[in-house]
PyMOL Python script that loads the backbone (N, CA, C, O; Angstrom):
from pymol import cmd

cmd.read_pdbstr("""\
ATOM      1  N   UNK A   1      72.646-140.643 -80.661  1.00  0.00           N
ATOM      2  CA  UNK A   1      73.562-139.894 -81.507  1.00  0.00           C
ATOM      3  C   UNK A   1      73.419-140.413 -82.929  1.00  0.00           C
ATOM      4  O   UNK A   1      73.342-141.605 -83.227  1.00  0.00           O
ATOM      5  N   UNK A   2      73.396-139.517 -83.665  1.00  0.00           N
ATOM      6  CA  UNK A   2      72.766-140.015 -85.341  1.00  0.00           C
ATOM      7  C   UNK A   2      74.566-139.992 -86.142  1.00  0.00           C
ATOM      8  O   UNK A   2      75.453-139.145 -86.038  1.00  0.00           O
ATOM      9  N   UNK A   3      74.543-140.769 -86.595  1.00  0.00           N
ATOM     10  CA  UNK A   3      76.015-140.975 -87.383  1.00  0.00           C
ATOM     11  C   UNK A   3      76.005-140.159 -88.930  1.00  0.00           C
ATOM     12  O   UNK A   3      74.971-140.102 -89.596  1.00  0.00           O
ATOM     13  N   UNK A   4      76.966-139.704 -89.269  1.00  0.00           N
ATOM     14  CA  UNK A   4      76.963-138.667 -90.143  1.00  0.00           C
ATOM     15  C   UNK A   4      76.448-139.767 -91.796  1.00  0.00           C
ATOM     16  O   UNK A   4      76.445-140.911 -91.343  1.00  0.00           O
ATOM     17  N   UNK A   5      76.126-139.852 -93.080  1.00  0.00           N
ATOM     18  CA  UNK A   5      75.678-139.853 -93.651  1.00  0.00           C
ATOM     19  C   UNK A   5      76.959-140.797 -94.374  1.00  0.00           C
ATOM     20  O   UNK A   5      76.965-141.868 -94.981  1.00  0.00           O
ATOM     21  N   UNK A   6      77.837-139.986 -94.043  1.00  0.00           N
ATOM     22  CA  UNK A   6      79.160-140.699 -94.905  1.00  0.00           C
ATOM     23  C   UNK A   6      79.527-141.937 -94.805  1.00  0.00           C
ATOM     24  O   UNK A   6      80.144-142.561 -95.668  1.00  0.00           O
ATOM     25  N   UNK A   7      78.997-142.532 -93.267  1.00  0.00           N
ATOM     26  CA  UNK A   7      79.297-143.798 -92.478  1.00  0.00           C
ATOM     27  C   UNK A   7      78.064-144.551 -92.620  1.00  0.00           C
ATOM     28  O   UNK A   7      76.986-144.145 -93.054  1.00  0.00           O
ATOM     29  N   UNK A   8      78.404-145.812 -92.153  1.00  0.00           N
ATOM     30  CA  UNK A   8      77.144-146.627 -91.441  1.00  0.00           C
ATOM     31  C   UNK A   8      77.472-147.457 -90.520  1.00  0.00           C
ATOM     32  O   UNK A   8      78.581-147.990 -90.483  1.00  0.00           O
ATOM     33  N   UNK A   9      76.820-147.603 -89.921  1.00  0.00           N
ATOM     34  CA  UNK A   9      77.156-148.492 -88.760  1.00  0.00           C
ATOM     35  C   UNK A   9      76.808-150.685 -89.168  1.00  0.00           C
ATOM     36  O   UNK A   9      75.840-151.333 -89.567  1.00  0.00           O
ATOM     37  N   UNK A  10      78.648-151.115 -88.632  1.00  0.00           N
ATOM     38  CA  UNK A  10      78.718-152.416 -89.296  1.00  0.00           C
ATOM     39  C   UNK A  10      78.235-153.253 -88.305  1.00  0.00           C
ATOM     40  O   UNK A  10      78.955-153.424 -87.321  1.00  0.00           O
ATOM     41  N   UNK A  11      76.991-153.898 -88.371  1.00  0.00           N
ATOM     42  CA  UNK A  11      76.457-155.445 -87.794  1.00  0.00           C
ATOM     43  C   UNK A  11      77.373-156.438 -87.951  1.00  0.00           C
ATOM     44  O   UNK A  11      77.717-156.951 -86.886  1.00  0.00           O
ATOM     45  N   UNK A  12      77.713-156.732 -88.612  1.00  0.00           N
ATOM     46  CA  UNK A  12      78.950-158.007 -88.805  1.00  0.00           C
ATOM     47  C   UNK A  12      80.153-157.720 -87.906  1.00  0.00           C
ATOM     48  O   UNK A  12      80.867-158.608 -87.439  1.00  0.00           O
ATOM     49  N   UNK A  13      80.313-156.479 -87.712  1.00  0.00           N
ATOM     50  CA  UNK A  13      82.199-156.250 -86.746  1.00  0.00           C
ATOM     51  C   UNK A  13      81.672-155.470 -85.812  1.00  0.00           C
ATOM     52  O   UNK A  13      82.337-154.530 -85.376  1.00  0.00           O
ATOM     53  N   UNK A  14      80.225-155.760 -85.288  1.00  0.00           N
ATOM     54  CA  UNK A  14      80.176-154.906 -83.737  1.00  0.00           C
ATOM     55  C   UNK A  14      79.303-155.763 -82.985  1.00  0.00           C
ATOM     56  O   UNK A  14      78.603-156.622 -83.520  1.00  0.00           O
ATOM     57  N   UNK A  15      79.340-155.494 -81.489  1.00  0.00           N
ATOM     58  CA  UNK A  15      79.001-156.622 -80.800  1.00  0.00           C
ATOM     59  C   UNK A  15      77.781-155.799 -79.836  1.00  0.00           C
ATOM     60  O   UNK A  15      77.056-156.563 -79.199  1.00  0.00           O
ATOM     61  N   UNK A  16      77.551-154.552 -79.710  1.00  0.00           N
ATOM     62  CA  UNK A  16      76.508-154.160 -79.115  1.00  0.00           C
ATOM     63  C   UNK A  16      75.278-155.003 -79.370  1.00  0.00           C
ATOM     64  O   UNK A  16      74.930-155.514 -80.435  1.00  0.00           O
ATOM     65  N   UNK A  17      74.467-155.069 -77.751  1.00  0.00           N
ATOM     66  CA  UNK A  17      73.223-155.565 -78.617  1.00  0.00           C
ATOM     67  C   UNK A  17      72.231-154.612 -78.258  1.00  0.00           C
ATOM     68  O   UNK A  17      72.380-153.664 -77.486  1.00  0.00           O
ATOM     69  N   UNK A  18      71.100-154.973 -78.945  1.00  0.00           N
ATOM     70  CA  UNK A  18      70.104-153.638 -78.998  1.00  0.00           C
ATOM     71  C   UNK A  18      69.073-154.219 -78.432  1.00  0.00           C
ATOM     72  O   UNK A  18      68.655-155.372 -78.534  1.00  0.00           O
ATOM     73  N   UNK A  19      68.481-152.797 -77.472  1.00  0.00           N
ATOM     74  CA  UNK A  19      67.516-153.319 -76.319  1.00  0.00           C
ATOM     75  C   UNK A  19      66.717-152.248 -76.457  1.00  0.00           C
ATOM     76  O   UNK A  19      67.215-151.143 -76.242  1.00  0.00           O
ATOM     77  N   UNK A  20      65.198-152.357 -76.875  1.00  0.00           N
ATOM     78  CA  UNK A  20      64.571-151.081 -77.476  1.00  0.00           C
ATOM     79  C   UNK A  20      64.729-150.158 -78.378  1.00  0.00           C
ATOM     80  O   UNK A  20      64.537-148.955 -78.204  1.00  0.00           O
ATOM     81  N   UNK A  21      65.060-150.650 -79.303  1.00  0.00           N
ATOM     82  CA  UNK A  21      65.725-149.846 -80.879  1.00  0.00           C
ATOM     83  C   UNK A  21      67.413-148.977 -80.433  1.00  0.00           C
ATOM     84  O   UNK A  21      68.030-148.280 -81.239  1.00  0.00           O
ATOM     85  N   UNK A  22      67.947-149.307 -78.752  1.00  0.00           N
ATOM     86  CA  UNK A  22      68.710-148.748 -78.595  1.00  0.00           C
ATOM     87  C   UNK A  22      70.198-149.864 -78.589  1.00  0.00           C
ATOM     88  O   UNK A  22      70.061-150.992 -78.116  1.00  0.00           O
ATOM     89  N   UNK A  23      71.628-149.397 -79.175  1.00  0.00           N
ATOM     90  CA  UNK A  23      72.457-150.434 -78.651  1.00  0.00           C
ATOM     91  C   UNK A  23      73.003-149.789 -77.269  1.00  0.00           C
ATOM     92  O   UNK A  23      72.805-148.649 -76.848  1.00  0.00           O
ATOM     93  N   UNK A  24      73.664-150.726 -76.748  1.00  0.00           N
ATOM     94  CA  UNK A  24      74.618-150.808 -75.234  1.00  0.00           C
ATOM     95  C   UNK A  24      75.296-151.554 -74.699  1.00  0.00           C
ATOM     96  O   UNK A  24      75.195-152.742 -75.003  1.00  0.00           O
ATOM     97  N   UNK A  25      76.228-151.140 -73.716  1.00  0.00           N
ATOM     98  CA  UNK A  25      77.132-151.957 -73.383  1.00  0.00           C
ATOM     99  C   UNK A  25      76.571-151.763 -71.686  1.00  0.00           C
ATOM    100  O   UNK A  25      76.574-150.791 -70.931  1.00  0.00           O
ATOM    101  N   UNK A  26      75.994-153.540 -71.491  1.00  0.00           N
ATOM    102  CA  UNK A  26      75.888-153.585 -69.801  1.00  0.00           C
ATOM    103  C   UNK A  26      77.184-153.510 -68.965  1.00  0.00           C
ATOM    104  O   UNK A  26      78.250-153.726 -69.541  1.00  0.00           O
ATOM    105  N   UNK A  27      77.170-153.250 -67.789  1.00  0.00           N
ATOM    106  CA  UNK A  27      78.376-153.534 -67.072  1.00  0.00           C
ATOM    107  C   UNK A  27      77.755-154.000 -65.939  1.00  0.00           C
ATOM    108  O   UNK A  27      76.589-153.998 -65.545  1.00  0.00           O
ATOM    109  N   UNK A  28      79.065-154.502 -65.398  1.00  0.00           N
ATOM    110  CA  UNK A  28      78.844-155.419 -63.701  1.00  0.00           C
ATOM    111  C   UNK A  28      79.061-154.600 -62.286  1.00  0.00           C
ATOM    112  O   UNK A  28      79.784-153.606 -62.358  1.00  0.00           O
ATOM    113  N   UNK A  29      78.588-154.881 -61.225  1.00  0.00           N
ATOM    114  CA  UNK A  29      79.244-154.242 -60.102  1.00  0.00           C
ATOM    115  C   UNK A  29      80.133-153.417 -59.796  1.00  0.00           C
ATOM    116  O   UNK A  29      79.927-152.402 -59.132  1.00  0.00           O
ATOM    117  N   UNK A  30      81.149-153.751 -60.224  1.00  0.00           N
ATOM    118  CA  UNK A  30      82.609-154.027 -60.510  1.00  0.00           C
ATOM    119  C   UNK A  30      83.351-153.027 -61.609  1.00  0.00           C
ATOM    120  O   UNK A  30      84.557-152.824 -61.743  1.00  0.00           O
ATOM    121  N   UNK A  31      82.074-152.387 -62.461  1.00  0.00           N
ATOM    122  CA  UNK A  31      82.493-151.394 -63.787  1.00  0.00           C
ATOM    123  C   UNK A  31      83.076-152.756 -64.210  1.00  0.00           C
ATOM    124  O   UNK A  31      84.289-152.630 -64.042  1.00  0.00           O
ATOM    125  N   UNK A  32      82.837-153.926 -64.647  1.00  0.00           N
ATOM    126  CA  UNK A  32      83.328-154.386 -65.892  1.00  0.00           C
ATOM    127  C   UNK A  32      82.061-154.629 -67.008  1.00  0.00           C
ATOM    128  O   UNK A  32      80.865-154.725 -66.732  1.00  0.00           O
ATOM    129  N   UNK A  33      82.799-154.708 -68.574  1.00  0.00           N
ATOM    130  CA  UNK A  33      81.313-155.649 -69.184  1.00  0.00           C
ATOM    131  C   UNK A  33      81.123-156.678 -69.035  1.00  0.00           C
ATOM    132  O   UNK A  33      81.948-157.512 -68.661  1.00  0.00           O
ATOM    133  N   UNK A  34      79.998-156.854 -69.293  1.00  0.00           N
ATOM    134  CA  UNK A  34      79.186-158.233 -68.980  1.00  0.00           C
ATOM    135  C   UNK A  34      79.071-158.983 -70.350  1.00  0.00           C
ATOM    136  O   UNK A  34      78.378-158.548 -71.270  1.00  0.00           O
ATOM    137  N   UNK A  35      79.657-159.916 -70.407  1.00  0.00           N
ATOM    138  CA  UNK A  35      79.514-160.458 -72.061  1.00  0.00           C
ATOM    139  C   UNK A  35      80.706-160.046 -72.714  1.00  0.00           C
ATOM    140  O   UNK A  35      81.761-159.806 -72.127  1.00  0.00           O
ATOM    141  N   UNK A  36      80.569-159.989 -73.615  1.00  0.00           N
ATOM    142  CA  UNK A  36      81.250-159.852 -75.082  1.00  0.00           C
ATOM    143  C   UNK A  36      81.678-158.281 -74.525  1.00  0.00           C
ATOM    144  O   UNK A  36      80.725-157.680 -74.028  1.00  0.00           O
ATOM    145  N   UNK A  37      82.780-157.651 -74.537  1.00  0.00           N
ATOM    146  CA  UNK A  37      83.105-156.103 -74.733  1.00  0.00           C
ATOM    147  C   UNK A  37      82.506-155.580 -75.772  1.00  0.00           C
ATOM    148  O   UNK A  37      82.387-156.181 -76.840  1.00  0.00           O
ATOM    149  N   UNK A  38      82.012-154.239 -75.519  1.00  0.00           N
ATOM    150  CA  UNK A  38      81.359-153.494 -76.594  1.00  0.00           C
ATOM    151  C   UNK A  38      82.210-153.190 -77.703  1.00  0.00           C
ATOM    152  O   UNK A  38      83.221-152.490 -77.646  1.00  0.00           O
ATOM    153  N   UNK A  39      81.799-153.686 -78.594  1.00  0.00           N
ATOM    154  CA  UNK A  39      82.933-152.860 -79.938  1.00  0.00           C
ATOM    155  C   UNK A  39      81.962-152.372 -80.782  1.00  0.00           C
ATOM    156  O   UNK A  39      81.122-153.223 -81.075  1.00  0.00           O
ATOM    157  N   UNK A  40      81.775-151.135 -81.337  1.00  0.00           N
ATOM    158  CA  UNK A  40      81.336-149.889 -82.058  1.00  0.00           C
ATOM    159  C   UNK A  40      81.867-150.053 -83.470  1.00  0.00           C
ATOM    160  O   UNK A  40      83.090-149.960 -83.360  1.00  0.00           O
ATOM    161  N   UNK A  41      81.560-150.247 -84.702  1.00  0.00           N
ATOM    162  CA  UNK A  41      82.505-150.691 -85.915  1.00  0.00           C
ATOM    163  C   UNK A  41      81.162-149.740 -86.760  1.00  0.00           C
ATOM    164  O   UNK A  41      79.942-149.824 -86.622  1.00  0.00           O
ATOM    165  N   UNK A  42      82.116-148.731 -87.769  1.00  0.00           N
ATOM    166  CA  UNK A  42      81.822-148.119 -88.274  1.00  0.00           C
ATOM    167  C   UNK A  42      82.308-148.166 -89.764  1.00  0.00           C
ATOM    168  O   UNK A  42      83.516-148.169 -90.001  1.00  0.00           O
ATOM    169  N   UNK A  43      81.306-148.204 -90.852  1.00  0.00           N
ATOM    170  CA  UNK A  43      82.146-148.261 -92.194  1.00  0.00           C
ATOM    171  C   UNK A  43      81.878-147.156 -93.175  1.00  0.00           C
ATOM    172  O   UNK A  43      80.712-146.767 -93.239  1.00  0.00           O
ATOM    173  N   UNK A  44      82.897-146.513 -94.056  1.00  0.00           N
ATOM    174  CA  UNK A  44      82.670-145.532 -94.884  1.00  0.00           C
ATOM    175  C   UNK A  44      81.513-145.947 -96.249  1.00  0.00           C
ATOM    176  O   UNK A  44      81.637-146.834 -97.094  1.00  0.00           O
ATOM    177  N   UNK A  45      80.964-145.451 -96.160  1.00  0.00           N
ATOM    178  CA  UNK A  45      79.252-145.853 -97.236  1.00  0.00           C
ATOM    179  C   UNK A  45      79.981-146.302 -98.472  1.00  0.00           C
ATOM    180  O   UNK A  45      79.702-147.338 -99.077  1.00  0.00           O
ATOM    181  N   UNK A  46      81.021-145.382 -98.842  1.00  0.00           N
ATOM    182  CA  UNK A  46      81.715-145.770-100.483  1.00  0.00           C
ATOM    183  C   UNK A  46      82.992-146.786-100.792  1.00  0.00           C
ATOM    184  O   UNK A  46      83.589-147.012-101.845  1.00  0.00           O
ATOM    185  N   UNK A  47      83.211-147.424 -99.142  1.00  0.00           N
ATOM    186  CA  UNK A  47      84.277-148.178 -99.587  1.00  0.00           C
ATOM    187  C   UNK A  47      84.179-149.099 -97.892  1.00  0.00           C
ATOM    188  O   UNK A  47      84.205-148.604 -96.765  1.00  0.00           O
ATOM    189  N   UNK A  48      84.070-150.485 -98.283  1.00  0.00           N
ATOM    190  CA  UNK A  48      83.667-151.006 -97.288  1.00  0.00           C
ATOM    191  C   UNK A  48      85.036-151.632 -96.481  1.00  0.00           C
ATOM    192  O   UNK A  48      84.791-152.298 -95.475  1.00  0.00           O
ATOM    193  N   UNK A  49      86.226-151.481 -96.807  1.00  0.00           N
ATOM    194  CA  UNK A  49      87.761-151.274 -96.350  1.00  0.00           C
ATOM    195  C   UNK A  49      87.569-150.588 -95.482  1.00  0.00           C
ATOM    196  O   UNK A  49      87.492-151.057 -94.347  1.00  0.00           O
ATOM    197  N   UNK A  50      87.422-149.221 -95.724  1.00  0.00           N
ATOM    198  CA  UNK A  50      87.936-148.277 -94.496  1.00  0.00           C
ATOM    199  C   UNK A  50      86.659-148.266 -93.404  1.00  0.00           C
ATOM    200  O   UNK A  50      85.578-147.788 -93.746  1.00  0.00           O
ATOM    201  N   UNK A  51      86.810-148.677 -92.428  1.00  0.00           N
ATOM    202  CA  UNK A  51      86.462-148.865 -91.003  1.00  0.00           C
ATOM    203  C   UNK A  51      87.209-148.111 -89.732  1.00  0.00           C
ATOM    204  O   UNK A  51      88.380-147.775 -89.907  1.00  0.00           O
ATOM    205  N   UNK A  52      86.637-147.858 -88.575  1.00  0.00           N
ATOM    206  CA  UNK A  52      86.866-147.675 -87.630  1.00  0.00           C
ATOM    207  C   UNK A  52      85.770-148.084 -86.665  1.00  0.00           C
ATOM    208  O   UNK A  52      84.543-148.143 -86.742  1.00  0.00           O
ATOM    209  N   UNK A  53      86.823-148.389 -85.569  1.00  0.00           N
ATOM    210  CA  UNK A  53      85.989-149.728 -84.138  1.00  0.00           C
ATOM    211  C   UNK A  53      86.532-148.859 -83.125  1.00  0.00           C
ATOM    212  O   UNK A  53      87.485-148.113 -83.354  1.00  0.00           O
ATOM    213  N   UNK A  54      85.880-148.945 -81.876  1.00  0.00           N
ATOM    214  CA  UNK A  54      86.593-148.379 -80.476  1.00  0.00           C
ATOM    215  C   UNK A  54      85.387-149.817 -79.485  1.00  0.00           C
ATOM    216  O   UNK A  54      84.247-150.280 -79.439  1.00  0.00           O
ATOM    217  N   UNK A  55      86.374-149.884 -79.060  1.00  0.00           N
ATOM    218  CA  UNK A  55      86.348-150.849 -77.566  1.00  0.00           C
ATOM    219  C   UNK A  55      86.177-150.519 -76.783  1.00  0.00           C
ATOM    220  O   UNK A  55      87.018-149.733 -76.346  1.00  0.00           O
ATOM    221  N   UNK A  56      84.945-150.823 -75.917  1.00  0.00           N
ATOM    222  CA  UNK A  56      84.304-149.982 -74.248  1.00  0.00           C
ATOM    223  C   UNK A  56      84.553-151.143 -73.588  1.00  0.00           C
ATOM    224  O   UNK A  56      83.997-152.167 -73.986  1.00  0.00           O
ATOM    225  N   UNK A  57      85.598-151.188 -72.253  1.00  0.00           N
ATOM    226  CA  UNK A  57      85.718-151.854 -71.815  1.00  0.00           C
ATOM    227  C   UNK A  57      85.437-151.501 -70.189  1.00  0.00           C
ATOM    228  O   UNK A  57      84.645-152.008 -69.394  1.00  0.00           O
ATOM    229  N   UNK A  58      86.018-150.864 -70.096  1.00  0.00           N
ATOM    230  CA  UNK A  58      85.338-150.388 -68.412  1.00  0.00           C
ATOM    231  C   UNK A  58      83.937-149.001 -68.560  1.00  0.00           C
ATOM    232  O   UNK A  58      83.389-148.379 -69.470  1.00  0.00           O
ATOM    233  N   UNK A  59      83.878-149.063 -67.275  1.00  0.00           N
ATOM    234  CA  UNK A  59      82.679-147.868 -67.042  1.00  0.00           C
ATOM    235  C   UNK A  59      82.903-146.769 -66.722  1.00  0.00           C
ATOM    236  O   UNK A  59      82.072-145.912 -66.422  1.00  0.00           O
ATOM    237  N   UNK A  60      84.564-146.629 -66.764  1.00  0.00           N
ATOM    238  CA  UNK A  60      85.533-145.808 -65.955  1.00  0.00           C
ATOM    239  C   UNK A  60      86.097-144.928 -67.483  1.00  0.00           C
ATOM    240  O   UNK A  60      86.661-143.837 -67.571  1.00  0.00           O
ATOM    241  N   UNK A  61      85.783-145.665 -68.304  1.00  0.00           N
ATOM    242  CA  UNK A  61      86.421-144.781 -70.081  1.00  0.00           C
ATOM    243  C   UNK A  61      87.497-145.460 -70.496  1.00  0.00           C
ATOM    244  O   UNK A  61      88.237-144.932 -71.327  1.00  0.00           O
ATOM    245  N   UNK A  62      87.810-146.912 -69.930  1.00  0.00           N
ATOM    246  CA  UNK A  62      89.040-147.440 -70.860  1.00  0.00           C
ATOM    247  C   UNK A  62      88.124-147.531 -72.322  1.00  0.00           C
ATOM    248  O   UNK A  62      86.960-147.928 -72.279  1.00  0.00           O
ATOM    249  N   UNK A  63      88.591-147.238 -73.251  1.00  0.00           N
ATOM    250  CA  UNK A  63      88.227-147.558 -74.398  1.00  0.00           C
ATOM    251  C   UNK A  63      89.691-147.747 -75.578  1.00  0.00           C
ATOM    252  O   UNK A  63      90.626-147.032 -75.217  1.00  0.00           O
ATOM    253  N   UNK A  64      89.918-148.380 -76.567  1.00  0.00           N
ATOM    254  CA  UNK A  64      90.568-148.997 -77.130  1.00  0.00           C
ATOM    255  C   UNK A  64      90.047-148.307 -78.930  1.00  0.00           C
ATOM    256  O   UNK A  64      88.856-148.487 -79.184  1.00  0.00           O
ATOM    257  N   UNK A  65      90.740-147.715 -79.849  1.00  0.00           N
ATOM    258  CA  UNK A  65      90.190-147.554 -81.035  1.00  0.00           C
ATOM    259  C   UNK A  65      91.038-148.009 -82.160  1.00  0.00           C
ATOM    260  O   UNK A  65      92.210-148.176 -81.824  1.00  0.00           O
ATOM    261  N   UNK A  66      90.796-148.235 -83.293  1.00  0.00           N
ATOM    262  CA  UNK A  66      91.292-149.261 -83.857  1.00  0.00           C
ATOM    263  C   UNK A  66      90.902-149.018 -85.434  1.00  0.00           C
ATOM    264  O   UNK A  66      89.882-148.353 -85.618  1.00  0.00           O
ATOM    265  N   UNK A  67      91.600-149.482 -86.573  1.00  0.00           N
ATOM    266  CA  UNK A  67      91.081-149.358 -87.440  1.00  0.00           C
ATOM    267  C   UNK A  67      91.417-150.416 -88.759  1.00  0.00           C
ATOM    268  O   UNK A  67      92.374-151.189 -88.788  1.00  0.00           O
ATOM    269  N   UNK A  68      90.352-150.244 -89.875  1.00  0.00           N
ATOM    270  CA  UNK A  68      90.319-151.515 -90.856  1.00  0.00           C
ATOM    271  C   UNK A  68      90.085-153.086 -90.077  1.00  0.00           C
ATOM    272  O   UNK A  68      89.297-153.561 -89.259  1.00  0.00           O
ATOM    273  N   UNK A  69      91.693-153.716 -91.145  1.00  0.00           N
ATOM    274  CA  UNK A  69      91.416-155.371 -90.607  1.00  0.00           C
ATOM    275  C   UNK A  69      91.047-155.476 -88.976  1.00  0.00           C
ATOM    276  O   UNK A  69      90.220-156.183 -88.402  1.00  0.00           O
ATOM    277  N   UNK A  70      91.906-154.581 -88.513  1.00  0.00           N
ATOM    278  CA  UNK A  70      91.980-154.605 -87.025  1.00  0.00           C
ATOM    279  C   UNK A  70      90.482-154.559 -86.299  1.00  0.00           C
ATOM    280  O   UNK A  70      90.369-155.034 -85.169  1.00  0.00           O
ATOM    281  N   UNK A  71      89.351-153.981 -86.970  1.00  0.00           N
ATOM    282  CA  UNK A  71      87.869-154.623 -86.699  1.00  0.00           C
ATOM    283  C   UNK A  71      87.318-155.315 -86.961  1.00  0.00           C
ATOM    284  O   UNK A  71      86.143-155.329 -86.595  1.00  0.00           O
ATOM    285  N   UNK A  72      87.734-156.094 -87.587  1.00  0.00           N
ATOM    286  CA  UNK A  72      87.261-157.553 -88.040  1.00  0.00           C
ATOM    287  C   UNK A  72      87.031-158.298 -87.128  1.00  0.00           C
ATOM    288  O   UNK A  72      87.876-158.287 -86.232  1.00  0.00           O
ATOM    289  N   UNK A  73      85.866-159.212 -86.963  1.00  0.00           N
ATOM    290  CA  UNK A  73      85.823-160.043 -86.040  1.00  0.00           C
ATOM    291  C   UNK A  73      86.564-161.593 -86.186  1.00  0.00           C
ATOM    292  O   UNK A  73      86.505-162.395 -85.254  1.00  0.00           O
TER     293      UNK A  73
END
""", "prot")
cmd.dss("prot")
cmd.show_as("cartoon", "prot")
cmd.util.cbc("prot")
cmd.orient("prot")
């Protein structure tokens, strides 16, 4: 999925890691993650304040979304 132009995607406040130019979140047996929970952190190109993060935590669609300080690592 290509992210719109307006955004970019933040290395510093996201925890995916990338496995073949791709990121992901592994999971266990169990539908849990494995490691670190996936967090997705997205920043507006013209102002590096406004952010938005969502949290993949199960395999089932708990996910968690969140925004600004609140993605900070």
């Amino acid at each position: 999925i290509a992210l719109s132009s307006a955004v970019r995607y933040d290395e510093d406040n996201s925890t995916l890691r990338r496995v073949q130019g791709a990121r992901r979140v592994v999971f266990d047996r169990r539908n849990h993650v494995m490691g670190q929970l996936g967090r997705i952190t997205i920043v507006h190109r013209d102002s590096s304040e406004l952010r938005r993060c969502t949290f993949v935590s199960t395999l089932l669609g708990t996910l968690r979304q969140t925004r600004n300080e609140w993605c900070e690592r």
